[in-house]
C-alpha positions as CSV (number, residue, x, y, z in Angstrom):
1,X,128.3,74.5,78.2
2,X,126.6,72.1,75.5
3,X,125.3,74.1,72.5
4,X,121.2,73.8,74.0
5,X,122.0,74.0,77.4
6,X,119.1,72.0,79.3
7,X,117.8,74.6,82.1
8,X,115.3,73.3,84.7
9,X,112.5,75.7,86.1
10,X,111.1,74.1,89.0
11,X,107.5,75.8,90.0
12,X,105.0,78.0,87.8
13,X,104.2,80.6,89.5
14,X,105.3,84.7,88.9
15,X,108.8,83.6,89.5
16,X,108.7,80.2,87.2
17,X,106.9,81.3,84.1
18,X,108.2,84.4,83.7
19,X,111.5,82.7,83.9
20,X,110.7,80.4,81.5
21,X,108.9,83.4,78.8
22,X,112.5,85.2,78.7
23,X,114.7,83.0,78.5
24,X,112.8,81.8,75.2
25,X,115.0,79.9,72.8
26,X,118.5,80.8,74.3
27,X,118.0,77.2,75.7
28,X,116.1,73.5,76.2
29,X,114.0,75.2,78.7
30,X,111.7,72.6,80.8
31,X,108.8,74.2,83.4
32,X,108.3,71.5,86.6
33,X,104.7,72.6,87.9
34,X,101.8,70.6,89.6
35,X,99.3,72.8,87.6
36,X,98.6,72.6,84.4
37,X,97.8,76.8,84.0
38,X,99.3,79.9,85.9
39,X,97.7,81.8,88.4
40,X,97.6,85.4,88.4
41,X,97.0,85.4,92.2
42,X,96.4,89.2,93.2
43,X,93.1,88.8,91.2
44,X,92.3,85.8,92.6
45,X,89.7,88.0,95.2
46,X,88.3,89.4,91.9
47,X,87.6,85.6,90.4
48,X,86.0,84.5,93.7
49,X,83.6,87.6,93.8
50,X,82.9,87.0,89.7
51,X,84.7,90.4,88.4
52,X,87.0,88.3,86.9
53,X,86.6,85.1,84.7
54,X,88.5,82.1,85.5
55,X,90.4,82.1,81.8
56,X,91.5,86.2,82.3
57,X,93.4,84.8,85.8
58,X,94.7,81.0,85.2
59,X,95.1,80.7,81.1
60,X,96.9,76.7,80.1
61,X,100.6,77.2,80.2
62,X,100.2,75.5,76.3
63,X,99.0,78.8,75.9
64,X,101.3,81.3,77.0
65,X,104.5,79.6,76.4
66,X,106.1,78.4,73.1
67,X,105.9,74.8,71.7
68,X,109.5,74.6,72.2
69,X,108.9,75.0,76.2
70,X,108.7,71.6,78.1
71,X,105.8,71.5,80.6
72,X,105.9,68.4,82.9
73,X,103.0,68.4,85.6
74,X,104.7,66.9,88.7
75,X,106.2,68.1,92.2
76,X,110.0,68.4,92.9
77,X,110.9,66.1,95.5
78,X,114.6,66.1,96.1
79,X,117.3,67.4,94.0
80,X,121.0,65.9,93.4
81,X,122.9,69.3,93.0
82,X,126.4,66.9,92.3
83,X,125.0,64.7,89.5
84,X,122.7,67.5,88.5
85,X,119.2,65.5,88.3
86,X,116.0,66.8,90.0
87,X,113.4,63.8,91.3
88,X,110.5,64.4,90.6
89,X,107.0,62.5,91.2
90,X,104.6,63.1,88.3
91,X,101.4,64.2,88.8
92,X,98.6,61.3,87.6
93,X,97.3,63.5,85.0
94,X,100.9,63.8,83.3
95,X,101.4,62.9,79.7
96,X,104.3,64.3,79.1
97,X,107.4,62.0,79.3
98,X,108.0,59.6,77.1
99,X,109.0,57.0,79.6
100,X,107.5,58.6,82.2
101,X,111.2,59.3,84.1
102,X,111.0,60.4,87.7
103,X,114.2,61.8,86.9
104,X,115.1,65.3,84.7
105,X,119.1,66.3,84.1
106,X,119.9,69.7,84.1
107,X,122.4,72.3,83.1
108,X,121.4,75.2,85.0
109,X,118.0,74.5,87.7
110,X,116.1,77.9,88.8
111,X,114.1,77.0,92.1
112,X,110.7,79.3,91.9
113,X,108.3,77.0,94.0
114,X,107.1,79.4,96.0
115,X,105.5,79.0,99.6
116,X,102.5,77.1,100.9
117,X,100.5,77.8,103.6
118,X,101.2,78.0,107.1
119,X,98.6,76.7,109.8
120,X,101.7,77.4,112.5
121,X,100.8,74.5,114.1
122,X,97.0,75.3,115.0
123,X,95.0,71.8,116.1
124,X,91.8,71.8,113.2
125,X,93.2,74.3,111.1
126,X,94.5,72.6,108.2
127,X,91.5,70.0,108.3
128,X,88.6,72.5,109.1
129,X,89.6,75.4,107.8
130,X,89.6,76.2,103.8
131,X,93.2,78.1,102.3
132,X,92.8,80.9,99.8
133,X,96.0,80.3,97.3
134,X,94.0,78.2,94.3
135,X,91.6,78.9,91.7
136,X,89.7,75.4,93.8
137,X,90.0,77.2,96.9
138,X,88.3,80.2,95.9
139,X,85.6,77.8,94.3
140,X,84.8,75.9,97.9
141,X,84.5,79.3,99.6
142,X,81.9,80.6,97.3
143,X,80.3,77.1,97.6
144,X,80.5,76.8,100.8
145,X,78.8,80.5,100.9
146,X,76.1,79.4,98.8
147,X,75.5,76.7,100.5
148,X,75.4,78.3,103.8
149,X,72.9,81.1,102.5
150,X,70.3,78.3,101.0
151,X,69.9,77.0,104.5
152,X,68.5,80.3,105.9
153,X,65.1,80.9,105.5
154,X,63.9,84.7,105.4
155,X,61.1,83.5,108.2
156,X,64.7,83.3,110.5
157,X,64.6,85.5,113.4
158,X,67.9,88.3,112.7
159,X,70.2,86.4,115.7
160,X,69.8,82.9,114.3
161,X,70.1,83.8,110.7
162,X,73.4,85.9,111.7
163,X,74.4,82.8,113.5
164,X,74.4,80.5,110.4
165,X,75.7,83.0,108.3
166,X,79.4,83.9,110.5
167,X,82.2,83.8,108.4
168,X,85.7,84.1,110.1
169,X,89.3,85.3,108.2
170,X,92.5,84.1,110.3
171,X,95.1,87.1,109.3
172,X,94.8,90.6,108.5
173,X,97.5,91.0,106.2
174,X,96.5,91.9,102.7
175,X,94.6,88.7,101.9
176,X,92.6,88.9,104.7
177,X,91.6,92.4,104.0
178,X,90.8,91.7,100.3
179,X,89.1,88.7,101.1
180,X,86.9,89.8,104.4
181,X,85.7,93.1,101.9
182,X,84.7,90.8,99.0
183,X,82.7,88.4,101.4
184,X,80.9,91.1,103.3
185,X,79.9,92.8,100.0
186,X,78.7,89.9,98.3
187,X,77.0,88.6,101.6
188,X,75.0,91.7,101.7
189,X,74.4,92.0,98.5
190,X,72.7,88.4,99.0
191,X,70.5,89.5,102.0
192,X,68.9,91.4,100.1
193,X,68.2,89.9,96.9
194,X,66.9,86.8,99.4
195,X,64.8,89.6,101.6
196,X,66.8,87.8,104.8
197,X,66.8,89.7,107.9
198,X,69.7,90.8,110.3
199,X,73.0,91.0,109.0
200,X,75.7,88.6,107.8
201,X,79.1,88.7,109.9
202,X,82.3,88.6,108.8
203,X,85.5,88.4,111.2
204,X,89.3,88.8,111.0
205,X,91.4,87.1,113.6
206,X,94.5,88.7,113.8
207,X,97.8,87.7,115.9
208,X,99.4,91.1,115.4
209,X,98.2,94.5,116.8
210,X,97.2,96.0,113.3
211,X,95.8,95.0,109.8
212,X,98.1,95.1,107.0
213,X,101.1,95.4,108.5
214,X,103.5,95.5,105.9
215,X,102.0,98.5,104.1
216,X,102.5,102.5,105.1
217,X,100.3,104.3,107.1
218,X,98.5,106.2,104.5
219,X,97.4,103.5,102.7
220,X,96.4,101.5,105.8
221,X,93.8,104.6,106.4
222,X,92.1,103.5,103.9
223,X,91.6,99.8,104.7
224,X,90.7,100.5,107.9
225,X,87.5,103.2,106.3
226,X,87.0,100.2,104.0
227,X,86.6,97.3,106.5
228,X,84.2,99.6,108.9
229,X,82.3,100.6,105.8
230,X,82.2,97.1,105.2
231,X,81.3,96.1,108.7
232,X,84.2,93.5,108.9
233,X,85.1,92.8,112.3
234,X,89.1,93.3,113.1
235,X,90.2,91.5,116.3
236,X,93.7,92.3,116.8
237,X,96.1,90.9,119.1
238,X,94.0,87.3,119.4
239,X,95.3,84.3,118.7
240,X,93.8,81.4,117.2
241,X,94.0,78.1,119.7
242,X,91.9,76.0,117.5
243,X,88.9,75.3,114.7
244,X,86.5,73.0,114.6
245,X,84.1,71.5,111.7
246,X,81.5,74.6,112.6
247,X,83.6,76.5,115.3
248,X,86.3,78.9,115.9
249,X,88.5,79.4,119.0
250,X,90.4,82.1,119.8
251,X,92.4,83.8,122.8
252,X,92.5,87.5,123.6
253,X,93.9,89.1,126.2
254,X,94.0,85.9,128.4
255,X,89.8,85.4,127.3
256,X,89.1,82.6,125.3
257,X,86.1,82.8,122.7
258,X,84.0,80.3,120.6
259,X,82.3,81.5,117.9
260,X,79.7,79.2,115.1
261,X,80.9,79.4,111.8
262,X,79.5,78.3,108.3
263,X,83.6,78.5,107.3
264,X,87.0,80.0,108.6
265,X,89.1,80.7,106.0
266,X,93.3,80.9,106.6
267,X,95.2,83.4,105.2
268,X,97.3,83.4,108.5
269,X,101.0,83.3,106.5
270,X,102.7,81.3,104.7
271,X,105.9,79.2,105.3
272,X,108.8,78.0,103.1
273,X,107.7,75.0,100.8
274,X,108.7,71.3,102.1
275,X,110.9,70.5,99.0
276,X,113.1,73.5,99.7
277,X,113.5,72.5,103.8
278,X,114.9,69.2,102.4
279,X,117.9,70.8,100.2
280,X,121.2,70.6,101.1
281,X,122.0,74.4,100.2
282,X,122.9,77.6,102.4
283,X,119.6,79.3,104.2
284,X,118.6,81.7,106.6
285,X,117.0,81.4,110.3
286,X,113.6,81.6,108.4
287,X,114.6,78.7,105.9
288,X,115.1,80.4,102.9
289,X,117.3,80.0,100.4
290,X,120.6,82.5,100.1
291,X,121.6,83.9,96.9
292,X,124.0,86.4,95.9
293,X,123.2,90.0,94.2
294,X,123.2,87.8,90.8
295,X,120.1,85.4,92.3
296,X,122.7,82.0,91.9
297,X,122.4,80.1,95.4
298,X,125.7,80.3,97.6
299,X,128.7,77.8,96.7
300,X,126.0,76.8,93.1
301,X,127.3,78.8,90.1
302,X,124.2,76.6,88.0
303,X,121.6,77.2,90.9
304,X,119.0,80.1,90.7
305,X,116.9,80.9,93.5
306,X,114.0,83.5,93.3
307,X,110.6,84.3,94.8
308,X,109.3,82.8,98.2
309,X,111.7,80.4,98.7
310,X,114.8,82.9,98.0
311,X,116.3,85.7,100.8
312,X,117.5,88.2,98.4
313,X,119.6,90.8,100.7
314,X,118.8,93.9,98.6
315,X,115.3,93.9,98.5
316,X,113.0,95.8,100.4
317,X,111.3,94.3,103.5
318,X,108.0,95.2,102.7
319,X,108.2,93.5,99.1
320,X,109.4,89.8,100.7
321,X,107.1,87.0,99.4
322,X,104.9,89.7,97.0
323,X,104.2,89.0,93.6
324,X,105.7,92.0,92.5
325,X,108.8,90.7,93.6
326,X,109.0,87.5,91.9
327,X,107.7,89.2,89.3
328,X,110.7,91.6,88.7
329,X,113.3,88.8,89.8
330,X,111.9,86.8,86.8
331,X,113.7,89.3,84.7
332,X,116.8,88.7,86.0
333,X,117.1,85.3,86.9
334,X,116.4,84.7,82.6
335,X,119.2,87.4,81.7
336,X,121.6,85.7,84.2
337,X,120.6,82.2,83.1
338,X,121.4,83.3,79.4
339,X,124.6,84.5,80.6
340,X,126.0,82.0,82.5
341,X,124.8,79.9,79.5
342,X,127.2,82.2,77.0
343,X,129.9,82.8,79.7
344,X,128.7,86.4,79.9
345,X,129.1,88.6,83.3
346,X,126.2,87.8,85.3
347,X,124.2,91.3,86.3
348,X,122.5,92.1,89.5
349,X,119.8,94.7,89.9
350,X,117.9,96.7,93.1
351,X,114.3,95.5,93.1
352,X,111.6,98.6,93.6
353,X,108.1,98.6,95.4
354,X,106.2,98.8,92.3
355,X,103.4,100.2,94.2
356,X,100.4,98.7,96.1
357,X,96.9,98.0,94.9
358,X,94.5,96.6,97.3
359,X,91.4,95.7,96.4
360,X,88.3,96.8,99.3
361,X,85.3,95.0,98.0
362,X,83.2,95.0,95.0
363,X,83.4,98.4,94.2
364,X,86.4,99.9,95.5
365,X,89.9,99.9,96.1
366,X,93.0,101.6,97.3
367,X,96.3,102.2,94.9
368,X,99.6,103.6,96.1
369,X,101.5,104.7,93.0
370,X,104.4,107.0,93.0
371,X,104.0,108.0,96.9
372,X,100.3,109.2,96.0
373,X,97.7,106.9,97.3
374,X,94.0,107.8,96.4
375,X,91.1,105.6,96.9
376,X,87.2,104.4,96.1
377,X,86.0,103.7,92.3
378,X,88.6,105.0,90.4
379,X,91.2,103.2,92.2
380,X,89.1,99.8,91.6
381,X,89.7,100.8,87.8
382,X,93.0,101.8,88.0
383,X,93.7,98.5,90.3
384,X,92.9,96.7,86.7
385,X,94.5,99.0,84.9
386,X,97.7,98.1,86.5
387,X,97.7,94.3,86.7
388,X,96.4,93.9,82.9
389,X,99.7,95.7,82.3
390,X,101.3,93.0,84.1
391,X,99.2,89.8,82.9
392,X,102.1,87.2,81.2
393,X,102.4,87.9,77.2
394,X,100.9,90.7,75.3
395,X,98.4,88.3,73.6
396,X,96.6,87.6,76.7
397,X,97.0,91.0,78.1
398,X,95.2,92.4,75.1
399,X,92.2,89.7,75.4
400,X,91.5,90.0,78.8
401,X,92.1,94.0,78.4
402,X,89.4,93.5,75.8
403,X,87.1,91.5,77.9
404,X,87.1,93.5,81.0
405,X,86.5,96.7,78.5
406,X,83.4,95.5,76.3
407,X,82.5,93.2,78.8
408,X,83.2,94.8,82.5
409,X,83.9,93.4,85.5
410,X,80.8,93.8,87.4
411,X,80.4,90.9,90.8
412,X,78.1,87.7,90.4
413,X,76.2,87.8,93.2
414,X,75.2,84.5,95.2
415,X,72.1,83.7,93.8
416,X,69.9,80.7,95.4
417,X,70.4,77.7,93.6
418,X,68.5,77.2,90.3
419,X,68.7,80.8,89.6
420,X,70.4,82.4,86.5
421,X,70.5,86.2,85.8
């Protein structure tokens, strides 16, 4: 190993940056993202609805990382594991190389790119229908909300305005849950403050048989109470056949259904990103990467692999392709990388459910900590509580802690245009 070993991070997500914060000066450490700020995306839901400021969920990477941390804005697209270079194709707002290489070298490369999503093939869905995995995204829905509401007059009778005001969710995993809640609040909210009469609708489409399937059945009580409290509609077992500009069209039990929309949003999965289906290493039936207990890719002592695009044996099932997983690999893959750097034994490590905190609209939630699971108000605090804890470096945990304290965390609601409260 040269004295600064170079180490390549490729992807800024949970997996990526927290990489790149422990493994601080033990090496040349250079962060390959196409954003130029993180995402804190289990509060993305709370950003959307307003609880949150944009700068408390997605602060500049110049911010949290040292100077001495390389950021390049640009997407991997192939990697040379033999000569140990990583192509990349630079975003058009990139500044950083000084010739403006499409090439990096590397020592040791981690691989944290994480997924993208999956329309599985759907006909309109990618086109017509808007994803939920950007601060952007989040910013068209709420426009395209707004937008929708400022067409309705209060003069419209209740069926008509409930017609231009249907909003459809494709997947009742935890997004869609979060999501569907947050829309329905604020969408009520709204009817009134615009004295419009009826009701909006809000609908989850949902291939599998129940919503949230990857969580235990006591806290899946509580989503349920939540999304009938919040008048969310849960179609299970239907699948979606196709979506339109202002349409959705689904399938259950051999009945096919058209429904207006102002928007369909997909949360329906997500699949193994592009970059990672081209690389020549060792992967499961699902496409994702192997790695050993140490998180180095089979037959790649150099390689790391964590996140969404890694099958890590010893984890839990129900934590695959969390946060809270990448999160806690992130720890590891920096104390191995420092390792292999100082030819020290590698460690490996059993990753724990952390716990689960879903957030049920504006006012509520539901937390599983510890095997407890309690719900309503408090566990809408405590649901902050706990990822404040786990924003990246203590200096932003403390301002946003600050902000959300002195400031709160109270919704924006969707005013008609012009107005400011």
């Amino acid at each position: 190993m040269p004295n600064r070993a170079k180490v390549l991070i490729a992807g800024g997500g949970f997996g990526g940056l927290f990489t790149a914060l422990e493994i601080g000066d033990h090496a040349d450490v250079t962060l390959i993202t196409d954003e130029d700020h993180f995402l804190f995306t289990p509060l993305l839901y709370e950003y959307f609805s307003g609880e949150v400021e944009e700068w408390h969920i997605a602060p500049k990477y110049s911010e949290l990382l040292d100077p001495n941390v390389n950021v390049i804005r640009a997407a991997v697209t192939d990697v040379d594991f033999s000569a140990r270079r990583v192509k990349v194709q630079l975003h058009p707002r990139s500044l950083d190389l000084p010739h403006r290489s499409d090439e990096l070298e590397y020592d040791v490369l981690v691989l944290a790119l994480g997924g993208v999503t999956n329309y599985v093939g759907v006909p309109g869905a990618e086109q017509f229908s808007i994803p939920f995995r950007k601060i952007h995204h989040a910013d068209r829905l709420r426009q395209r909300m707004l937008q929708a509401l400022d067409h309705v007059a209060p003069s419209l009778p209740p069926q008509d305005t409930q017609r231009a005001l249907t909003f459809a969710i494709v997947g009742a995993g935890a997004s869609g849950v979060e999501l569907s809640t947050k829309m329905s609040d604020l969408l009520r909210d709204a009817f009134k403050r615009r004295a419009l009469t009826g009701n909006p609708r809000v609908l989850i489409l949902e291939m599998g048989d129940k919503v949230v399937p990857g969580m235990g059945t006591e806290i899946r009580e509580y989503v349920v109470e939540a999304l009938s409290a919040a008048r969310v509609e849960v179609h299970t077992l239907t699948r979606v056949l196709r979506v339109t500009e202002n349409s959705i069209i689904s399938e259950h039990q051999g009945q096919t259904t058209e429904v207006e929309t102002a928007a369909v949003v997909w949360v329906g999965g997500v699949r193994t990103n592009p970059t990672v289906e081209r690389l020549q290493v060792e992967k499961n039936q699902r496409g994702l990467i192997m790695v050993e207990p140490t998180l180095q890719v089979a037959g790649h002592k150099n390689l790391f692999a964590l996140g969404d695009v890694a099958f890590y044996v010893e984890a839990s099932p129900t934590l695959a392709g969390t946060a809270q997983l990448a999160f806690q690999q992130a720890s590891l893959a920096a104390r191995n990388v420092r390792a292999y750097i100082s030819q020290e034994k590698l460690q490996t490590q059993t990753f724990e459910e952390l716990g689960e905190a879903v957030s049920l609209g504006t006012e509520r939630a539901a937390v599983l900590a510890r095997g407890k699971t309690f719900g309503g108000p408090l566990a809408r605090q405590a649901r902050f509580a706990l990822y404040s804890s786990r924003l990246p470096t203590w200096h932003h945990r403390l301002r946003v802690g600050a902000s959300w304290f002195f400031e709160g965390t109270q919704p924006r609601p969707l005013l008609p245009l012009g107005f400011h409260h």
